[in-house]
Structure formats: structure tokens, C-alpha cells
C-alpha positions as CSV (number, residue, x, y, z in Angstrom):
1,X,0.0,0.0,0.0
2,X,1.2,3.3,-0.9
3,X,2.9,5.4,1.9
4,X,0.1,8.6,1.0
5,X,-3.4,6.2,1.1
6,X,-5.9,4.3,2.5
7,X,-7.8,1.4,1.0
8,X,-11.0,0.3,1.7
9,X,-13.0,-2.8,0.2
10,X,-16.8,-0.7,0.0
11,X,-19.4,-3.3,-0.9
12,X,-23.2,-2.0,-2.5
13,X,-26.7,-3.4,-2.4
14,X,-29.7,-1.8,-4.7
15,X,-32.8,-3.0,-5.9
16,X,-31.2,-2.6,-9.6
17,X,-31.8,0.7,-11.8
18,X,-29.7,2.8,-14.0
19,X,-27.1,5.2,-12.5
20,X,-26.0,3.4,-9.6
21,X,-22.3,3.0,-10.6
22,X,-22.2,6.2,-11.7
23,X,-23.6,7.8,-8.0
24,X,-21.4,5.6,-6.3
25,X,-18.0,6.5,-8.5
26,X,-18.9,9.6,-8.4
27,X,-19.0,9.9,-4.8
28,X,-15.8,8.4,-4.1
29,X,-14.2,10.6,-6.4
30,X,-15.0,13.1,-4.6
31,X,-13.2,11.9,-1.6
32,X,-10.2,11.0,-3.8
33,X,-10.9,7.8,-4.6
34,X,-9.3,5.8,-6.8
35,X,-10.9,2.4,-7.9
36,X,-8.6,-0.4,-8.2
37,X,-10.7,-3.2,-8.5
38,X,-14.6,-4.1,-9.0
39,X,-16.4,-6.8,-8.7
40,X,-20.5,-5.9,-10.3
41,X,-23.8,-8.4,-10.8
42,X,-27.2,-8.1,-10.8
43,X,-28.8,-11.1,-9.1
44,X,-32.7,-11.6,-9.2
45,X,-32.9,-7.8,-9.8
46,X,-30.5,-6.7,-7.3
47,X,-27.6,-4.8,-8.1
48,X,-24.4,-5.9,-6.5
49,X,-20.9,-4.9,-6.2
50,X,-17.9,-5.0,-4.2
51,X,-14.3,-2.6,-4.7
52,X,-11.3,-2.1,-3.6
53,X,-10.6,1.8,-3.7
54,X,-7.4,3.8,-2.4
55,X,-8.1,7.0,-0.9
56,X,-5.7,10.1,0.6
57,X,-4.8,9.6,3.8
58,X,-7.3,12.1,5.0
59,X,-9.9,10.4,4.5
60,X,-11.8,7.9,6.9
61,X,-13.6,5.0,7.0
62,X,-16.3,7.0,9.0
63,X,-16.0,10.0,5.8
64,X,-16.9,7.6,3.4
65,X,-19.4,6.2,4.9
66,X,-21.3,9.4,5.5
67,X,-20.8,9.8,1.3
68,X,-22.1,6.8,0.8
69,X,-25.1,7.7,3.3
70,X,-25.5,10.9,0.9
71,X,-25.7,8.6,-2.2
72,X,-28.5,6.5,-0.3
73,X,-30.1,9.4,0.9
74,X,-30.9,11.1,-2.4
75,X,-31.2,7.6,-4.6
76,X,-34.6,6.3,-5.5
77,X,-33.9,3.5,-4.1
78,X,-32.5,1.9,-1.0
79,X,-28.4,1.6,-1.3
80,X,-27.0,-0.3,1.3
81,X,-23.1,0.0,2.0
82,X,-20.2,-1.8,4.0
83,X,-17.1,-0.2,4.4
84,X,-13.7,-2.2,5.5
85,X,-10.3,-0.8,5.8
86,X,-8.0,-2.6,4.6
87,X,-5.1,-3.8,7.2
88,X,-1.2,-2.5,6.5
89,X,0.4,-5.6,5.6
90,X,-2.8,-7.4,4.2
91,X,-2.5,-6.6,0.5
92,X,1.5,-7.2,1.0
93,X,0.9,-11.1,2.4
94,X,-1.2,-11.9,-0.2
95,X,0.2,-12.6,-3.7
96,X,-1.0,-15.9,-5.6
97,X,1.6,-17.2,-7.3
98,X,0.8,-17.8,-11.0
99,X,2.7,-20.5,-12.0
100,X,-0.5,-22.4,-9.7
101,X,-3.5,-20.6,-10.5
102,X,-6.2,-22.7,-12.2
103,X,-9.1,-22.6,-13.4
104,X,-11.9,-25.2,-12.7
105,X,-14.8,-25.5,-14.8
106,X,-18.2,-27.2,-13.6
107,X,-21.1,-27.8,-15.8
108,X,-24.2,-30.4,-16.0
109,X,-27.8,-30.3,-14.9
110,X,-28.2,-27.9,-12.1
111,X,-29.5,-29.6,-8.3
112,X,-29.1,-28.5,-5.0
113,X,-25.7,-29.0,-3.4
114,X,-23.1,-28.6,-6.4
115,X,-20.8,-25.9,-5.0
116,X,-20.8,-27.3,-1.5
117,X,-19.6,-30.8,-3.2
118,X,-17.0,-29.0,-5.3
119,X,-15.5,-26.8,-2.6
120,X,-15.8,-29.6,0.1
121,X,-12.6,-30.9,-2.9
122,X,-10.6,-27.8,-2.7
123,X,-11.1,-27.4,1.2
124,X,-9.8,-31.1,1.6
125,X,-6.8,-30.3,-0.7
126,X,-6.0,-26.7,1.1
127,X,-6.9,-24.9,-2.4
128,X,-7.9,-21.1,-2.0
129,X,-10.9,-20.3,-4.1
130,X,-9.9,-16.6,-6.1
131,X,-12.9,-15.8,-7.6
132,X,-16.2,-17.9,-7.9
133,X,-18.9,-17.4,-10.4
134,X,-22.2,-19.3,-11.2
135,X,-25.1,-19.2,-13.7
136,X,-28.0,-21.3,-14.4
137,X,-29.8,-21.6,-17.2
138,X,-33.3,-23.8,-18.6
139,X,-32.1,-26.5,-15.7
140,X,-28.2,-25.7,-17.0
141,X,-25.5,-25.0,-14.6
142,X,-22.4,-23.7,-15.3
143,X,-19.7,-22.8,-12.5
144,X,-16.0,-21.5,-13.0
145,X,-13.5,-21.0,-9.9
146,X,-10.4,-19.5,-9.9
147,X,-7.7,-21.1,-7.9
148,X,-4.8,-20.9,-6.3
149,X,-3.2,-24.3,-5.6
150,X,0.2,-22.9,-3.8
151,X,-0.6,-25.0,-1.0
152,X,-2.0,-28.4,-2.5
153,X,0.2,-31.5,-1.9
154,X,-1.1,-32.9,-5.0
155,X,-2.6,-31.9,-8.0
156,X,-3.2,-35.3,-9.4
157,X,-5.0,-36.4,-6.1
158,X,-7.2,-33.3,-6.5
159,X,-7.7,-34.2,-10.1
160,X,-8.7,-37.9,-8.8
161,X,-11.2,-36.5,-6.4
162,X,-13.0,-34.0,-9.3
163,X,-13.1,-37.2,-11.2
164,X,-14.7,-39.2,-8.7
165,X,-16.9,-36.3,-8.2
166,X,-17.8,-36.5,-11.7
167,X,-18.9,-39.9,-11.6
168,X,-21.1,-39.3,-8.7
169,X,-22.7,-36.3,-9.6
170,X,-22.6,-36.8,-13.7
171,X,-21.1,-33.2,-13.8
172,X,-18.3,-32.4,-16.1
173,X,-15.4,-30.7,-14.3
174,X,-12.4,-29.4,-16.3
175,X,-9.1,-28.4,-14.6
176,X,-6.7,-26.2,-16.2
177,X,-4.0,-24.0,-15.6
178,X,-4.9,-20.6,-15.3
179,X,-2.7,-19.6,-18.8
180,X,-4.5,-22.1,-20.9
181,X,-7.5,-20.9,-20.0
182,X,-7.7,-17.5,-21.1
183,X,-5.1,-18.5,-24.4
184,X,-8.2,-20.4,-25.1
185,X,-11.0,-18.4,-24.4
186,X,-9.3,-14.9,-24.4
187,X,-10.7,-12.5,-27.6
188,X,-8.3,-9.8,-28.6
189,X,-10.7,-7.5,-31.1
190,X,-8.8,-4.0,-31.6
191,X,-11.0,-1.2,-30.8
192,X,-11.3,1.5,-33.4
């Protein structure tokens, strides 16, 4: 973390409409903020996000909030907010290495229990889930996990256990290292 700033992760709740990225950016702006990082959805007509945004020094987890209180107060809707600074040495302690990050691909008929069956795999070989994302679909489920496997013994056990799993569920599960990956599905259009 940079010697003259503050991070914060800042997560939002909204029954969805236009504007709302726009209030909320625009608000932290105006305290300085800087957005490194966003996570956005709409679930079920909810909008969702979470950031990670770097703000002078001067500014305070309590300031923010009361921006963020100024958005909600003037919005059509409801905006809920959390705010959480961000400790010193947290963003230093954690760096995935690369060279294991993988992606794991789940897809098959959707039922109840799929990503408790799939993480129950990565807890039991001490795998870090990154970043999780589902979506269903006419009864079809699709679920990609990024992961960070720094700390699995072995990756040909895990990759015996998602087979197994695949047997038992009738899911198709489809490791790969993280580069593959996006070479494969990665779409480089120029923009003109």
C-alpha cells in the first residue's frame, strides 16, 4: 500500500436501476478515490458490487461512509453499503503465485448442493478459491472457480477427487491452468 493512502473494500446493495455506478464513482471521487478493482452483478434484480478503492490519507472510514449515506439518501432506491479498511500488511501477504493458479470448470444439470460438493474438494486439498462465479440456465448450470493451488500436496490427487466427483454427480469438471485458460478463451478485437 502506498505510503500517502488508505484502501478500503466498500461493498453496495440496490434493488437494480440505472445510475447506480455512476452515484457511487462519483461519490468516491469526490473523496479522492481511486478504484482499483470491482467486482459488479445483478442477481434476481439486485444490483451488487464490491471494490477495492485507495483513498488520501485524509480520508476515513467514518468520511466515506457518510458519502455513501449521501448517495442512499438522495437515490430512488434503497443503497446499502459496508465499508472495511484494509489492514497495512494485508495486500502485502497476499500474492498468488501464478505458475499455480487454475481454473476449474463445472457444468451439467443444475440440483441443489453442487458448490458445497465442489468446494468440500478444494477445502480437503487446502486450495484457495480466487474468484467464484455461477449461472444457471433452462435446468443448466455452469460454475468457473479460480484457484490458487500454492498449497496443494497434489494436484493429481485433487484431479482424482474431481473425477470421482464426476462420476457421482454426472457433472463435467475441467481443470486447467490458469494460462491455458484465457489462451483459449481470451478474444483480442482492436477497438477503433
Amino acid at each position: 500500500m502506498s505510503e500517502t493512502q488508505e484502501q478500503f473494500v466498500i461493498s453496495i446493495m440496490s434493488r437494480d436501476r440505472v445510475g447506480i455506478i455512476y452515484e457511487i464513482s462519483k461519490a468516491l471521487g469526490e473523496l479522492g478515490g481511486n478504484i482499483a478493482d470491482v467486482r459488479q452483478s445483478v442477481l434476481c434484480g439486485y444490483f451488487t458490487m464490491i471494490m477495492l478503492v485507495s483513498f488520501p490519507l485524509k480520508v476515513t472510514k467514518r468520511s466515506v461512509e457518510r458519502k455513501l449515506a449521501e448517495v442512499d439518501a438522495n437515490s430512488e432506491t434503497v443503497i446499502e453499503s459496508a465499508v472495511k479498511q484494509v489492514e497495512e500488511n494485508a495486500l502485502t501477504s497476499f500474492s498468488p503465485n501464478p505458475e499455480n493458479a487454475y481454473v476449474l470448470t463445472v457444468t451439467g444439470t443444475d440440483h441443489v448442493g453442487i458448490v458445497a460438493r465442489v468446494t468440500h474438494s478444494c477445502v480437503r486439498h487446502e486450495i484457495n478459491i480466487l474468484d467464484l462465479s455461477t449461472t444457471t440456465s433452462d435446468g443448466d448450470y455452469v460454475m468457473i472457480l479460480i484457484l490458487d493451488l500454492d498449497h496443494c500436496d497434489s494436484i493429481d490427487d485433487f484431479r482424482r477427487d474431481l473425477q470421482e466427483l464426476a462420476r457421482e454427480t454426472s457433472l463435467k469438471l475441467v481443470l486447467q491452468h490458469y494460462d491455458i485458460f484465457r489462451a483459449i478463451n481470451e478474444i483480442n478485437l482492436p477497438v477503433r
